[in-house]
LOLOLO-767599 format. One record per atom (N, C-alpha, C, O): x, y, z. Coordinates in steps of 0.05 Angstrom, whole numbers, plus 5000, padded with zeros to 4 digits. Example, Ala and Ser with C-alpha at 12.3 -4.5 7.8 and 13.67 -1.06 7.14 Angstrom:
<pts>
526448865156 524649105156 526449345156 528549345169 525749555142 527349795143 525850015157 526850235161 
</pts>
This chain:
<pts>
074730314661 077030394677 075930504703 074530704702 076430404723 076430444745 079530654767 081830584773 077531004771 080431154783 079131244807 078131464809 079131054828 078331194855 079631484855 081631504841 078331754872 079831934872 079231934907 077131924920 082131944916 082631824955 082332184962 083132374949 080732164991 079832324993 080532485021 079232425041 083132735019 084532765046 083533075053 085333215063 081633175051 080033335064 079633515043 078833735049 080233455018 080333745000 077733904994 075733784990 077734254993 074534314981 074834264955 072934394947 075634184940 075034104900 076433824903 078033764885 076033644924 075233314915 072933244895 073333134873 070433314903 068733304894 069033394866 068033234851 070233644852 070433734827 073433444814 073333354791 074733384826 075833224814 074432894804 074532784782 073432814827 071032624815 069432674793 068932484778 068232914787 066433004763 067733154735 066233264719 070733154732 071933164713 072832844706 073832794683 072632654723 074132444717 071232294703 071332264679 069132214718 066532194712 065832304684 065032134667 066032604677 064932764652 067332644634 067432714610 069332454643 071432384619 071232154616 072932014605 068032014630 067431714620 068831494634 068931274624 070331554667 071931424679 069531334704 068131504715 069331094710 068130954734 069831074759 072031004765 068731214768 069731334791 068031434817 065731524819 070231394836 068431474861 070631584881 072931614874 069831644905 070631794921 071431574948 069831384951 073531584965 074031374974 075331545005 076531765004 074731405029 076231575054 079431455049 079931235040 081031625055 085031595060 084831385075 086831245069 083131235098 083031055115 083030775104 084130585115 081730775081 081130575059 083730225058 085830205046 082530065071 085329955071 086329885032 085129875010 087829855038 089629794997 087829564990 085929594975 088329345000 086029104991 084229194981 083529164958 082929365002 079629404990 079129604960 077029654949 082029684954 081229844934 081929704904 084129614900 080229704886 079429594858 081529954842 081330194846 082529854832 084630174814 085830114789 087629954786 084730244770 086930234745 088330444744 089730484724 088230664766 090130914774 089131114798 086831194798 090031144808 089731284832 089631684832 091631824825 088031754837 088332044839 087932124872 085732074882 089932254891 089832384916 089532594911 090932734897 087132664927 086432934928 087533154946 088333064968 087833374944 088333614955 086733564989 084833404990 087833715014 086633745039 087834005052 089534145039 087034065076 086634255088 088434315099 089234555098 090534015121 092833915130 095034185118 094934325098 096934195143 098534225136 101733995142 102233895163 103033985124 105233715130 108433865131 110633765125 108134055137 110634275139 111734165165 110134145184 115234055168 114633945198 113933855216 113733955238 113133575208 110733455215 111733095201 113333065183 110832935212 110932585196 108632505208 108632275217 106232685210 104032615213 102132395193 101832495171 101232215194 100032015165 098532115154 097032255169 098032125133 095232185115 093831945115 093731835093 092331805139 090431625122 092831455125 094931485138 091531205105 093530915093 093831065069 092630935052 095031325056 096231325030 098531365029 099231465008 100631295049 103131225047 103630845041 105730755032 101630705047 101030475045 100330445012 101830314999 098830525004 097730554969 100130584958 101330414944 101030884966 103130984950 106030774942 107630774923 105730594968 108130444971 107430224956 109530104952 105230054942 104529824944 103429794916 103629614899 101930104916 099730124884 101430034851 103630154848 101029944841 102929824819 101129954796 101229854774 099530194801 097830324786 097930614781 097130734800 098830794757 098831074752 097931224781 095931144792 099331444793 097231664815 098431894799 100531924786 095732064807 096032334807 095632414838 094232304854 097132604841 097432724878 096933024868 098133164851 094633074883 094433424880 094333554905 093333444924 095633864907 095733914925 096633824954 099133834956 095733764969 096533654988 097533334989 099033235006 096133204963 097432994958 100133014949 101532824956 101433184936 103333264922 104933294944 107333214944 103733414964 106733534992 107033304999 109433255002 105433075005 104932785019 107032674992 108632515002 107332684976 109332474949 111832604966 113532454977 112032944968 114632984970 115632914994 118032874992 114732865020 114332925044 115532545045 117732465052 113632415037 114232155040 116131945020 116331705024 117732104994 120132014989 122532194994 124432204978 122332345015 124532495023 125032755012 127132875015 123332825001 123233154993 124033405018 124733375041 123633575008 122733785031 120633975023 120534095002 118333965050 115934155051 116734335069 117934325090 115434565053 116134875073 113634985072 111734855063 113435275083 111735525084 113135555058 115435525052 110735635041 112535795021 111636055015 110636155036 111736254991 110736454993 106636284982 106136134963 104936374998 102336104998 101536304964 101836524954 100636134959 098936194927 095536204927 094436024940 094136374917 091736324916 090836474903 091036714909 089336404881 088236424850 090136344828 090736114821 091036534820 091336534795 094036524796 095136654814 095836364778 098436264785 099736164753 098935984739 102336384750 103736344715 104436104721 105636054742 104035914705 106835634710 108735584688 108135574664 110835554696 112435514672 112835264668 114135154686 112035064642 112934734643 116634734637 117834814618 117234664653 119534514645 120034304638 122234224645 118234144624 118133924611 116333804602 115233594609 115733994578 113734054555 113833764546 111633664541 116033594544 115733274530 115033034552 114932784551 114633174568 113132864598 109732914589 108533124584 108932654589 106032534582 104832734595 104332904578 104232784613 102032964638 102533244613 100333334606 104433354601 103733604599 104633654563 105533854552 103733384552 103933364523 102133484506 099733424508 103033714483 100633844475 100434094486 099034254475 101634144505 101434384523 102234654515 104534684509 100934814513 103435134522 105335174543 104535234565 108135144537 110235224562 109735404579 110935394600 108135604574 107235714598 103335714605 101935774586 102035664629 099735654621 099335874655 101035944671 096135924655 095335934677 093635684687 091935534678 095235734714 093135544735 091535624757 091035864760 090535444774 089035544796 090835424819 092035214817 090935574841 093235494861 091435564888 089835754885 091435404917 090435534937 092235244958 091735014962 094135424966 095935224983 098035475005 098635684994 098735445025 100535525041 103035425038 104635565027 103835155048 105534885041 106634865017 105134975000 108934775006 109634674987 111934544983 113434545004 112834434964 115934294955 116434434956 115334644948 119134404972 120834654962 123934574947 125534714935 123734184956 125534054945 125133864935 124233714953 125333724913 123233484907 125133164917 127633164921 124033024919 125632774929 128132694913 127932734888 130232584923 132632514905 131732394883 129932244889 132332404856 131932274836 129332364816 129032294793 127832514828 124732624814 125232874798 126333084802 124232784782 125133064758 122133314764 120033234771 122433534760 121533794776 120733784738 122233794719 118133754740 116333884710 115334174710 115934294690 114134294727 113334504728 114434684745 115734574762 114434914748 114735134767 114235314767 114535404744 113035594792 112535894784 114036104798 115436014817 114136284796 115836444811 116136464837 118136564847 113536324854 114036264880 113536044884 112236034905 113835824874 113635524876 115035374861 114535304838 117035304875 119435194854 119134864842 120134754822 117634774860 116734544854 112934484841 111734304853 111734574825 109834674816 108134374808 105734334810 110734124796 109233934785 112833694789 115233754789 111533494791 114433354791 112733034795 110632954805 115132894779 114832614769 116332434787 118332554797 116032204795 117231974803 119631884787 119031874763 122131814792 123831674769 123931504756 125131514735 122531244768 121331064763 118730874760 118230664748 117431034777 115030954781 112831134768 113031374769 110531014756 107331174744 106131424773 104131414787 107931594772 107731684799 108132014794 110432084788 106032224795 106132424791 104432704809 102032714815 106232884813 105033044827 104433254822 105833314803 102233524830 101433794814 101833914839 100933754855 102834184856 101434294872 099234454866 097434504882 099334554837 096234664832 093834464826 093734224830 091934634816 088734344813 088334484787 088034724779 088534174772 088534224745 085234084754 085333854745 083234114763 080834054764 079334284766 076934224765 079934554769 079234814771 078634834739 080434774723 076434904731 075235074702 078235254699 079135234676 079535384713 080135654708 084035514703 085835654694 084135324708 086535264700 087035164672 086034954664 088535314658 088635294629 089735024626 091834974638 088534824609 089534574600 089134284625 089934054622 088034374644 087134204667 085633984652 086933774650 083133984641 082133694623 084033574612 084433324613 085533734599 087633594584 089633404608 089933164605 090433514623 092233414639 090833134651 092032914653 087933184659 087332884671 086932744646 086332514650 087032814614 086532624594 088932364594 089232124596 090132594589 093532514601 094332354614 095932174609 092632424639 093732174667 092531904655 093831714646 090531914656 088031734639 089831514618 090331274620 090531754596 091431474578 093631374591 094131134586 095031474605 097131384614 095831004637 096630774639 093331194649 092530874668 091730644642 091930404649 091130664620 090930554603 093330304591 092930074587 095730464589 097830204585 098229964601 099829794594 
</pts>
């Protein structure tokens, strides 16, 4: 299985490559510039960046091009996640910013990504930006007291977003969650 993880300036890119790697996945690290052709994917992971997309239709890269085209599972973290909401019509704001340690509540303990789970877990959070509305039609999985949009799904499409990093040691059930994504690139 081949899961490029696309690479939009984040500091724990690199820790996402080496949970995907330590889970036996052919993986590498790839620039956002990357044209779609050139990329080989049995699922896609976007990484977290620095960017902010608050007011803004600035591009990330060609991953509005992937996103539009990929016929393959993504995970969007962090900043990938504002870029899902940002680019099917969501809304990104200032929100109250998160950093460390962050309650989440699943609201939808029965979607694949968070099967197995405890309805409430801790995560690791380090973002300013966030959903504050998720795109028409996307169902809102997770949320915390100051992030109302915490985790949210595509309606139709293998298409999923975290604003936390379930690639952080310190986020409770994070392996689990990329196991998750995983079997999911598998069908």
């Amino acid at each position: 299985m081949i899961v490029p993880v696309v690479d939009n300036g984040g500091q724990w890119t690199h820790r996402e490559w080496r949970v995907l790697r330590d889970l036996g996945v052919d993986c590498r690290i790839v620039p956002n510039a990357t044209p779609y052709e050139a990329m080989q994917a049995d699922g896609i992971v976007l990484s977290g960046g620095a960017l902010s997309l608050e007011g803004t239709d600035s591009p990330l890269g060609r991953v509005d091009e992937w996103i539009d085209r990929a016929e393959v599972p993504v995970l969007a973290i962090c900043l990938g996640h504002e870029f899902l909401g940002r680019h099917f019509g969501g809304r990104i704001d200032r929100g109250g910013p998160e950093f460390g340690s962050v309650d989440l509540t699943v609201d939808r303990p029965d979607h694949p990504l968070f099967s197995g789970l405890a309805g409430r877990l801790k995560v690791w959070a380090s973002h300013n930006d966030q959903v504050v509305e998720p795109p028409s039609g996307w169902t809102v999985l997770a949320h915390s007291a100051s992030c109302p949009v915490e985790a949210m799904a595509h309606p139709s499409k293998p298409i999923w977003g975290v604003q936390f990093h379930p690639e952080v040691e310190h986020t409770e059930g994070g392996r689990e969650m990329f196991r998750h994504f995983l079997d999911l690139c598998r069908r």
